[in-house]
C-alpha positions as CSV (number, residue, x, y, z in Angstrom):
1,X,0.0,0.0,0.0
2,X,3.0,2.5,0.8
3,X,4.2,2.0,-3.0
4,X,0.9,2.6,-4.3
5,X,0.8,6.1,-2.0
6,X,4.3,6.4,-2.8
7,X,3.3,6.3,-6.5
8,X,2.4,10.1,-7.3
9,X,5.1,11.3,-5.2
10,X,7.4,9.2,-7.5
11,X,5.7,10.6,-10.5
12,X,5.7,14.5,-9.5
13,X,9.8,14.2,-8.7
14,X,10.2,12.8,-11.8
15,X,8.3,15.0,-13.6
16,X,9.7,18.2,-11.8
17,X,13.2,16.8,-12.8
18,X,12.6,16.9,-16.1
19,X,10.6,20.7,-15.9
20,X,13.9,22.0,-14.8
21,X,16.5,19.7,-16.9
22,X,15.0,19.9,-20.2
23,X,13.2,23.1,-20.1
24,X,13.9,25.6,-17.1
25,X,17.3,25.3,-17.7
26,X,17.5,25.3,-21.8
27,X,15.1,29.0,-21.8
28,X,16.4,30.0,-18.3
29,X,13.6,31.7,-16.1
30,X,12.2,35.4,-16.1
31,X,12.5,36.8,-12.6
32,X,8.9,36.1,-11.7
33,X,9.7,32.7,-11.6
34,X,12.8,32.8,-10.4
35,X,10.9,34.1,-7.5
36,X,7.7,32.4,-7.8
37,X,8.7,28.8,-8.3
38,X,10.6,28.9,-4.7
39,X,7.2,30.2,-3.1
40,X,5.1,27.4,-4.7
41,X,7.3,24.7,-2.6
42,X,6.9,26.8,0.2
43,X,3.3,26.4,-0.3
44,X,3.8,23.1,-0.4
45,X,6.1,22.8,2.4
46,X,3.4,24.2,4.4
47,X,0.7,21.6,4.1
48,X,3.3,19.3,5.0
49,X,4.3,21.3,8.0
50,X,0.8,20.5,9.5
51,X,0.9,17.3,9.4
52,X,4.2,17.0,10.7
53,X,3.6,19.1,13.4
54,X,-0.5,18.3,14.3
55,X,-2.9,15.6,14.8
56,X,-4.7,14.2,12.3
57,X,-7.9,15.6,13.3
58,X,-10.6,17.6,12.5
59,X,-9.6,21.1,12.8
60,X,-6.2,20.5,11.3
61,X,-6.8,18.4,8.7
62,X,-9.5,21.1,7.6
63,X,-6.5,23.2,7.9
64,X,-4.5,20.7,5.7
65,X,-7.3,20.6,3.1
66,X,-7.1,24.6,3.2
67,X,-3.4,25.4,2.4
68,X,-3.7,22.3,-0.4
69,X,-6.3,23.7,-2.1
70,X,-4.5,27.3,-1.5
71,X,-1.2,25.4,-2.7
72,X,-3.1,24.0,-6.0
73,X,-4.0,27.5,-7.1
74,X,-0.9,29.2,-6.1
75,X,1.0,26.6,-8.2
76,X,-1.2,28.3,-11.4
77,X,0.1,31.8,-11.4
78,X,3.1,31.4,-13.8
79,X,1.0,30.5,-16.6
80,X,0.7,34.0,-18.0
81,X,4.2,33.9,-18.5
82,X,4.7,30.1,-19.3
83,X,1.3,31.1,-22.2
84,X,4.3,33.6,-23.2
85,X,7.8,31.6,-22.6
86,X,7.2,27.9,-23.2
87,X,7.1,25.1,-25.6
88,X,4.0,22.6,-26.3
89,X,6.1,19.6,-24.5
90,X,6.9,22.1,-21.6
91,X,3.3,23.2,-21.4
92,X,2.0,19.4,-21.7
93,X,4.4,18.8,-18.4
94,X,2.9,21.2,-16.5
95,X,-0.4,20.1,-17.0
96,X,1.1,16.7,-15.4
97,X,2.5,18.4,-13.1
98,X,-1.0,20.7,-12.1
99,X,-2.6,16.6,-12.3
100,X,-0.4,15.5,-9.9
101,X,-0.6,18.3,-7.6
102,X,-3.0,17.5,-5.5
103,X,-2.4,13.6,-5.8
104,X,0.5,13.9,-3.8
105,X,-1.3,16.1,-1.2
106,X,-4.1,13.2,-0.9
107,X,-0.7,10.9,-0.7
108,X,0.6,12.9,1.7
109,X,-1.7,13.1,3.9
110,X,-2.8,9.1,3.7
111,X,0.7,8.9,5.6
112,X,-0.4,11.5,7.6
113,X,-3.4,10.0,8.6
114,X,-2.3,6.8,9.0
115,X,0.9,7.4,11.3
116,X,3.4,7.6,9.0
117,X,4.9,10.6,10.2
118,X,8.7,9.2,9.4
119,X,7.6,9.3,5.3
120,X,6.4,13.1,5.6
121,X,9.0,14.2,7.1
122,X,11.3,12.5,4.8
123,X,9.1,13.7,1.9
124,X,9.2,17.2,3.9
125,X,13.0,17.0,3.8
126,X,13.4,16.6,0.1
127,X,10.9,19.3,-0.3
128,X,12.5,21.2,1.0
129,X,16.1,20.6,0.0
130,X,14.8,21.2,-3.6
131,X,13.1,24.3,-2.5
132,X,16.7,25.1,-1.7
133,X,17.9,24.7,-4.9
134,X,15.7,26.6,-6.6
135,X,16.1,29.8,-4.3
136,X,20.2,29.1,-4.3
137,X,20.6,28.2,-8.2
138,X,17.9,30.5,-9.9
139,X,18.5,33.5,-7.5
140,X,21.7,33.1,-6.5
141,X,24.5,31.2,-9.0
142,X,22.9,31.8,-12.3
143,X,23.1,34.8,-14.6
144,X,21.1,35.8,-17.7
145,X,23.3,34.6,-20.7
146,X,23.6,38.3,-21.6
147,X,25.1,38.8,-18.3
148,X,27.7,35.8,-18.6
149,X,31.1,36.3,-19.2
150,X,32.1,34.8,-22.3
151,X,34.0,31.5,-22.3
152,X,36.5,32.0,-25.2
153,X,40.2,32.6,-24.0
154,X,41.8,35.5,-24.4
């Protein structure tokens, strides 16, 4: 049962790896989402919050169900500019990706409600360490190619 729950956690990490191999890196990002895509984990990283820190009752899975649905719109805001910046195949992915949303929520909080806190926090953690990545890489080590020195020697 924990693979089957596991499933479209699998799928959205795999389908986020790709999002940012093939296509964030190959058109770069505009500053909204070099800013935006770090806040949509955080939304993210807030659901799971709850249910690492709360009880699975009641009041806090209502809160749960809240920031998930709060999370699942959020996650929507770059397509103005991806309507703008992006391919049919990178389009096509985020549609997965908007699928699978709120999939992994629902898996995440199966664990949750079942006791399982050890696999949220460990699905917290890698969140979370990708959240990381995106703040430190797109905000912090890359450049704009017309702001990158060029390679050739002198």
């Amino acid at each position: 049962m924990i693979a089957l729950v596991a499933l479209p956690l699998a799928l959205q990490a795999v389908a986020m790896f790709f999002d940012e191999v093939l296509f964030h890196r190959l058109r770069g990002l505009s500053r909204w989402e070099r800013v935006g895509h770090p806040l949509d984990t955080l939304t993210i990283l807030a659901c799971f919050a709850v249910a690492i820190a709360a009880p699975p009752v009641t009041r806090w899975l209502f809160a749960y169900v809240a920031l998930s649905a709060f999370s699942c719109l959020f996650v929507t805001k770059d397509e103005w500019i991806h309507a703008r910046d992006c391919s049919p195949a990178e389009h096509w992915l985020h549609a997965v990706l908007f699928v699978l949303h709120p999939i992994a929520l629902a898996a995440v909080a199966f664990l949750w409600m079942h006791g399982l806190r050890s696999l949220v926090v460990a699905q917290a953690a890698l969140t979370l360490t990708f959240g990381a990545y995106q703040l430190l890489y797109w905000n912090v080590s890359w450049r704009p190619s017309w702001m990158r020195r060029p390679t050739h020697a002198r």
